[in-house]
C-alpha positions in Angstrom: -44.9 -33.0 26.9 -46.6 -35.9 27.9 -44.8 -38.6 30.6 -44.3 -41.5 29.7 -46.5 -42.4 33.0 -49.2 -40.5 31.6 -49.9 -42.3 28.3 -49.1 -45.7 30.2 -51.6 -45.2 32.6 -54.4 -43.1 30.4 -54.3 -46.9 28.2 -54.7 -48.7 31.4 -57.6 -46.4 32.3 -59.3 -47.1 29.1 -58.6 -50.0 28.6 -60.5 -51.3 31.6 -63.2 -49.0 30.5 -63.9 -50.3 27.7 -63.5 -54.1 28.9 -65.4 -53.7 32.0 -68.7 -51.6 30.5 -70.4 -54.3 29.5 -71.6 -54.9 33.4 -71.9 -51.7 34.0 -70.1 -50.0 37.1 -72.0 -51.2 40.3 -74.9 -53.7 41.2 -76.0 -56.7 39.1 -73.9 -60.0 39.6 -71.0 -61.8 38.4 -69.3 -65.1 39.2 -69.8 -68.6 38.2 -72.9 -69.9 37.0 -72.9 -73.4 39.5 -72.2 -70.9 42.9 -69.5 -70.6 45.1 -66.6 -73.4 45.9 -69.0 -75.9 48.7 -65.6 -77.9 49.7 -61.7 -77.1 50.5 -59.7 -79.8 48.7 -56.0 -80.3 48.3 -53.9 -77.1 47.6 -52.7 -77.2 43.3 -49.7 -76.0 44.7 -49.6 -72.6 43.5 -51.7 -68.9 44.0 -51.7 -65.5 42.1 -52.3 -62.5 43.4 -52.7 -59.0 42.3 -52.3 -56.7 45.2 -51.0 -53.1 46.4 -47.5 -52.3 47.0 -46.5 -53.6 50.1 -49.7 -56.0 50.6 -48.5 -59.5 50.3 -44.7 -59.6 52.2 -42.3 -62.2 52.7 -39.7 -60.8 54.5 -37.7 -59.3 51.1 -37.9 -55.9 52.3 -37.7 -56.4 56.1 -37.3 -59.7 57.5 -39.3 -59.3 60.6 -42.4 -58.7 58.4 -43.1 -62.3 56.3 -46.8 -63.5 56.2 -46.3 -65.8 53.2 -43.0 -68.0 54.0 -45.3 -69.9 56.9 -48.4 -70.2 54.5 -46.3 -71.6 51.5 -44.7 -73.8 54.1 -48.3 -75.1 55.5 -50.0 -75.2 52.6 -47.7 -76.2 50.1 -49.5 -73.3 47.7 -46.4 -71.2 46.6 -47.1 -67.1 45.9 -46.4 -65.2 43.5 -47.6 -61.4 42.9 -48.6 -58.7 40.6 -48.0 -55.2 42.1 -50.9 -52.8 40.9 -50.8 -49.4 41.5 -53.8 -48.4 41.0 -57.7 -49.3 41.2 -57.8 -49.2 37.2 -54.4 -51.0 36.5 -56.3 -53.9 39.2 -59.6 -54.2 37.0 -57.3 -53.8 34.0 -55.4 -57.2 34.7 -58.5 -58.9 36.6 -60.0 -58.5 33.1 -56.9 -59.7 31.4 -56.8 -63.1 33.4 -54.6 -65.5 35.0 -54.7 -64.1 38.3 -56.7 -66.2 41.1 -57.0 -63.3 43.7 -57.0 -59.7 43.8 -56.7 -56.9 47.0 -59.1 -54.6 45.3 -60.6 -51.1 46.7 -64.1 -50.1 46.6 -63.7 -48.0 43.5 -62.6 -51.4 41.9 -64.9 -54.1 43.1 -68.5 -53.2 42.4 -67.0 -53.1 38.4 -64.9 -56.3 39.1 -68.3 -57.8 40.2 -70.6 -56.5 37.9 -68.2 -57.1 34.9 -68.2 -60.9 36.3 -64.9 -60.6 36.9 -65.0 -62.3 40.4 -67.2 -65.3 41.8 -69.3 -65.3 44.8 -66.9 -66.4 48.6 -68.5 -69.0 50.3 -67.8 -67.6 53.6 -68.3 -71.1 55.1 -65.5 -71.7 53.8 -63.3 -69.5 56.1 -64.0 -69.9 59.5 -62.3 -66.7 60.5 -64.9 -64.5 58.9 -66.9 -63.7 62.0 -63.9 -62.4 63.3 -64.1 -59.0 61.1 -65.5 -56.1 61.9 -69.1 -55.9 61.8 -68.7 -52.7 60.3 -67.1 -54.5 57.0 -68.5 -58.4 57.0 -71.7 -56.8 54.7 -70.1 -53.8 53.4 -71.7 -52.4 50.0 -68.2 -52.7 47.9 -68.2 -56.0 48.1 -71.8 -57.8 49.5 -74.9 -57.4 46.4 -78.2 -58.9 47.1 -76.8 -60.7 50.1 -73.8 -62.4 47.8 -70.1 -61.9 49.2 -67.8 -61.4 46.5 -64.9 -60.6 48.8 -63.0 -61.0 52.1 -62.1 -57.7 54.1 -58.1 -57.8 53.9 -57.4 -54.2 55.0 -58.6 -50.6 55.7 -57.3 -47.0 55.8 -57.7 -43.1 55.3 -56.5 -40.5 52.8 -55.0 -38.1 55.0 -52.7 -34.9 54.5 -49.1 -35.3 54.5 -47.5 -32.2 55.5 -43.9 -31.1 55.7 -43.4 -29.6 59.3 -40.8 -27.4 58.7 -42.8 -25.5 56.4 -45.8 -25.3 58.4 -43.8 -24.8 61.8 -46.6 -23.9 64.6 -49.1 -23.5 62.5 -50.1 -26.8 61.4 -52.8 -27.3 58.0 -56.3 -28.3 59.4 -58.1 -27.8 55.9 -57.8 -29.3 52.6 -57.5 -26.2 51.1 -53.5 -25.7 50.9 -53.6 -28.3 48.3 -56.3 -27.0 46.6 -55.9 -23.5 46.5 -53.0 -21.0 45.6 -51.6 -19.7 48.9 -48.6 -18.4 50.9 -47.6 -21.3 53.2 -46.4 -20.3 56.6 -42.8 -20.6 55.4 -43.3 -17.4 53.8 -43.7 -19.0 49.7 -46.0 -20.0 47.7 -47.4 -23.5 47.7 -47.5 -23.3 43.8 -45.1 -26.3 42.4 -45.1 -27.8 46.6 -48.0 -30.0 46.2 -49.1 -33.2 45.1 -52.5 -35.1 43.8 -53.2 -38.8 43.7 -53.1 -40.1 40.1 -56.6 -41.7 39.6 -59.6 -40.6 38.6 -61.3 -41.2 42.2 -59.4 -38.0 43.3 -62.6 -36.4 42.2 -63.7 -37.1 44.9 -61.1 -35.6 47.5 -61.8 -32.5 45.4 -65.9 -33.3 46.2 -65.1 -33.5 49.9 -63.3 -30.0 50.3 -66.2 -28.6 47.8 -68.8 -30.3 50.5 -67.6 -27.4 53.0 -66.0 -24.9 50.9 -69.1 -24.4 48.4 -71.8 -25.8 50.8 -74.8 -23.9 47.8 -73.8 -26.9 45.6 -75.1 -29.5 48.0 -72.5 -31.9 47.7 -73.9 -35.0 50.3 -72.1 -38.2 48.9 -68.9 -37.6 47.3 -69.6 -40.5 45.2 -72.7 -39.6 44.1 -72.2 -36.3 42.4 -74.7 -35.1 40.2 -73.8 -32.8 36.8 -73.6 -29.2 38.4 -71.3 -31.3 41.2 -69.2 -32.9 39.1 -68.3 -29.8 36.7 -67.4 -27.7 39.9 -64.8 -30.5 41.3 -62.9 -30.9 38.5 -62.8 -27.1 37.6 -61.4 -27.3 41.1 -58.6 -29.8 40.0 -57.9 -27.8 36.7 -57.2 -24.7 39.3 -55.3 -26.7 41.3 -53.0 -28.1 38.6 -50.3 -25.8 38.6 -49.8 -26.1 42.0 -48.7 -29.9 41.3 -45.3 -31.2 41.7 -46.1 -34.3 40.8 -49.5 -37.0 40.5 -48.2 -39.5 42.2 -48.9 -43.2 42.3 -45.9 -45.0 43.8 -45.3 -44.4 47.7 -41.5 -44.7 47.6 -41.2 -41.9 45.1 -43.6 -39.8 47.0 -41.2 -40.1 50.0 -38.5 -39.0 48.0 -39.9 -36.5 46.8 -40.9 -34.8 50.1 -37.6 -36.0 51.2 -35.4 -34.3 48.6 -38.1 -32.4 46.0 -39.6 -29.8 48.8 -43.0 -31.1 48.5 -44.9 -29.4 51.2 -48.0 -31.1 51.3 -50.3 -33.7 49.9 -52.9 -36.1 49.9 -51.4 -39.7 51.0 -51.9 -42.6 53.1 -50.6 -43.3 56.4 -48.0 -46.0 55.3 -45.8 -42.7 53.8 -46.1 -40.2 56.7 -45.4 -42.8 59.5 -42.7 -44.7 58.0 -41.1 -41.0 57.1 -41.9 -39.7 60.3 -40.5 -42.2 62.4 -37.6 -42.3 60.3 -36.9 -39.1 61.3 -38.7 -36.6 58.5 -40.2 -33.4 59.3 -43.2 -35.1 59.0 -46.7 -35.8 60.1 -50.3 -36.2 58.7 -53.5 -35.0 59.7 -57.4 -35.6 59.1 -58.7 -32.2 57.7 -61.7 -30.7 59.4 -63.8 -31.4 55.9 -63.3 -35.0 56.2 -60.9 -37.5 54.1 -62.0 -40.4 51.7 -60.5 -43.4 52.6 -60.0 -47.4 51.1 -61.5 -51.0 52.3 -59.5 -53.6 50.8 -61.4 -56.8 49.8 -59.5 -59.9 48.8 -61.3 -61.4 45.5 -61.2 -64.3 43.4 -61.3 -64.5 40.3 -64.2 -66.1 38.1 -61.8 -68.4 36.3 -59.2 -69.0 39.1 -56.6 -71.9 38.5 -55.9 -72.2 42.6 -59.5 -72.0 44.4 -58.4 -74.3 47.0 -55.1 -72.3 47.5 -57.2 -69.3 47.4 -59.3 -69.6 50.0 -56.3 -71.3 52.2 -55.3 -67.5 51.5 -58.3 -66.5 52.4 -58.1 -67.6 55.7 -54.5 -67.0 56.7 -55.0 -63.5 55.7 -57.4 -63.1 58.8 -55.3 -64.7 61.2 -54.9 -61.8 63.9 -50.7 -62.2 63.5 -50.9 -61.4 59.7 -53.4 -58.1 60.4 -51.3 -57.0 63.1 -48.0 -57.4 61.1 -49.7 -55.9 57.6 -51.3 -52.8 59.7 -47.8 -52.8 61.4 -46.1 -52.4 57.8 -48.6 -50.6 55.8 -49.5 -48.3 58.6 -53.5 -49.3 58.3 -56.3 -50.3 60.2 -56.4 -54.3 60.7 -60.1 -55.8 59.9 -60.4 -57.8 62.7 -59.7 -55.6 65.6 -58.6 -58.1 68.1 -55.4 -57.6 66.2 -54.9 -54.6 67.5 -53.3 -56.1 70.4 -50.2 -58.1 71.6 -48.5 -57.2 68.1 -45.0 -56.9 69.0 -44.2 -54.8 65.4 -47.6 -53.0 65.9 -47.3 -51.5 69.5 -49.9 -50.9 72.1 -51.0 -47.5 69.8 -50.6 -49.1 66.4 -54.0 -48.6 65.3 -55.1 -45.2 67.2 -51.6 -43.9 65.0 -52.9 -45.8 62.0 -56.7 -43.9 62.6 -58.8 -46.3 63.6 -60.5 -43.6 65.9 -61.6 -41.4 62.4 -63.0 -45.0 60.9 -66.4 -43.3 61.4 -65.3 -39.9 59.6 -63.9 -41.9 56.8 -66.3 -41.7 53.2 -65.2 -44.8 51.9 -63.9 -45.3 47.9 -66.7 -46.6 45.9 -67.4 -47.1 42.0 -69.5 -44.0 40.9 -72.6 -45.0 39.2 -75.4 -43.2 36.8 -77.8 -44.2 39.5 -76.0 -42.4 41.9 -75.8 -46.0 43.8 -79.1 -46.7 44.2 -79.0 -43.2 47.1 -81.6 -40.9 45.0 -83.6 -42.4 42.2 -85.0 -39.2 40.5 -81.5 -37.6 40.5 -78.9 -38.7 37.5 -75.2 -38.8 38.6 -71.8 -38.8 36.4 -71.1 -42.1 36.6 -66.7 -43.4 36.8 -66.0 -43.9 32.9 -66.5 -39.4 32.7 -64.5 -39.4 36.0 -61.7 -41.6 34.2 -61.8 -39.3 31.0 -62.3 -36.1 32.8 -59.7 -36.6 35.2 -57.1 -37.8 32.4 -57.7 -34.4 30.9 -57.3 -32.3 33.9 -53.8 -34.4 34.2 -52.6 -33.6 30.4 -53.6 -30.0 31.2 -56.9 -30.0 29.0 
């Protein structure tokens, strides 16, 4: 029988479908017909934002980590947020309204801005923008035709999370004991040990391992898969469903569960396996020799935003070099101004080498699949996200 999970979020998934198809899934432009905010005024005293778990702190969960008392208390702009917890569930209540900003990953953007979801960022405006990475100021997920509809907020990898007491001295370097049915070195089976991401862009982790494990389908761009491609990864999800404990989607019940439900491995982010290992787990992560996908996090505002001027207050404070130390401190992930790498008391002189920002290179970024396979090969037709979304809903309900 279906969870109660499962229908919630198969609606969500559809429901953004349907709402955001009228843009299309990538390229074209949204935003407000008379361009992007030209002057900062006074702050209207409040500022909404949709963001991932553990994004936007003020010091609830752990006092030492609070990025939003000092900005209420500068501003005057008071926060409040909607937790997402997933790409679709973002778009979903982007398209919904009321919210000025949202933290939203590459598979989410391109459709926010296409659907004219989001308005152009006068980056002008936020004198901390030459600060970022060059690597992300003119990144694809959230720059078209030389328009930024975002700010870079935050970065990381989808590694493997692995249970070390099951894999003793013979650590996992491949994708494949999540993917196929296999004796782990614990001497059982890793069928009912394992765990999938619960979104539709996990066709993609299953593109990756096909990129070395079936190298005849000539898998490039994990993104950009074209029909033959796309049948073969999610036949490769459908054979790895009954390894699944669980699809997970909440980070504090996928610690539990390798915690107390003898998951063995899965696909996860950093955040889990750090705060688990240094708590003490039998835990620790690794970059697979195939590669890993990976999320940059762009901060967006919404077309019809209540707060612009507390937005892009936000804006700002969220590239101040304390707030990306403390956030990649928290959420384990790779700050987008580097500087902020260093002198973070909570972060530590390794903080970003543990968090990966030496595998920033090997990371294939999340992006919105498209029919035009992004623009990549124009005489080649690729599955575009709406089939990932249904096809991957299926594999889920066991269909």
């Amino acid at each position: 029988m279906k969870s109660k999970w499962f229908v919630l979020s198969s609606l969500v998934m559809l429901v953004s479908l349907v709402l955001s198809a009228c843009g299309g899934a990538g390229g074209g432009e949204g935003g407000r017909e008379d361009g992007p905010l030209q002057k900062i005024g006074d702050g209207e005293g409040a500022l909404s934002i949709v963001a991932w778990a553990g994004y936007i702190e003020r010091g609830e969960t752990d006092p030492a980590y609070n990025w939003v008392t000092k900005f209420e208390e500068a501003t005057g702009c008071m926060v409040t947020v909607k937790t997402a917890a997933t790409s679709d569930e973002m778009v979903a209540l982007m398209n919904e309204g009321g919210f000025d900003l949202v933290t939203a990953s590459g598979d989410a953007s391109n459709r926010l801005i296409s659907g004219g979801r989001v308005q152009e960022i006068n980056i002008g405006l936020i004198p901390s923008y030459s600060k970022i990475d060059e690597r992300l100021q003119n990144a694809p997920w959230h720059t078209v035709d030389g328009k930024h509809y975002g700010v870079p907020y935050s970065s990381g990898q989808n590694i493997l999370m692995y249970n070390t007491e099951v894999f003793g001295n013979e650590p996992p370097t491949s994708w494949n004991v999540v993917f196929e049915e296999m004796t782990l070195p614990d001497g059982q089976s890793n069928k009912g040990r394992i765990q999938a991401y619960d979104g539709p862009i996990y066709v993609a982790d299953a593109a990756v391992y096909l990129k070395s494990a079936r190298p005849e389908l000539g898998i490039t761009d994990p993104y950009a898969l074209n029909r033959d491609q796309f049948n073969a990864a999610i036949e490769l999800l459908r054979q790895q469903r009954p390894l699944i404990n669980r699809y997970w989607h909440d980070a504090f019940i996928q610690m539990d569960d390798f915690t107390n439900e003898g998951v063995a491995a899965s696909g996860s982010w950093p955040f889990m396996a750090n705060l688990l290992k240094f708590g003490g787990a039998p835990i620790d992560k690794v970059v697979p020799a195939e590669g890993a996908t990976g999320w940059a996090d762009s901060t967006m505002l919404h077309v019809d935003a209540a707060h612009p001027n507390c937005a892009y207050l936000w804006m700002e404070h969220s590239l101040d070099p304390k707030v990306q130390g403390d956030l990649a401190a928290w959420f384990q992930n790779i700050p987008v101004r580097l500087d902020a790498c260093e002198g973070n008391e909570l972060l530590g002189a390794d903080g970003c080498a543990n968090n990966g920002l030496n595998d920033f290179d090997k990371i294939l970024w999340w992006r919105t699949p498209t029919s035009d396979c992004g623009d990549k090969d124009a005489a080649t037709e690729c599955v575009p996200y709406h089939e990932w979304v249904t096809n991957y809903v299926a594999v889920i309900g066991g269909r």
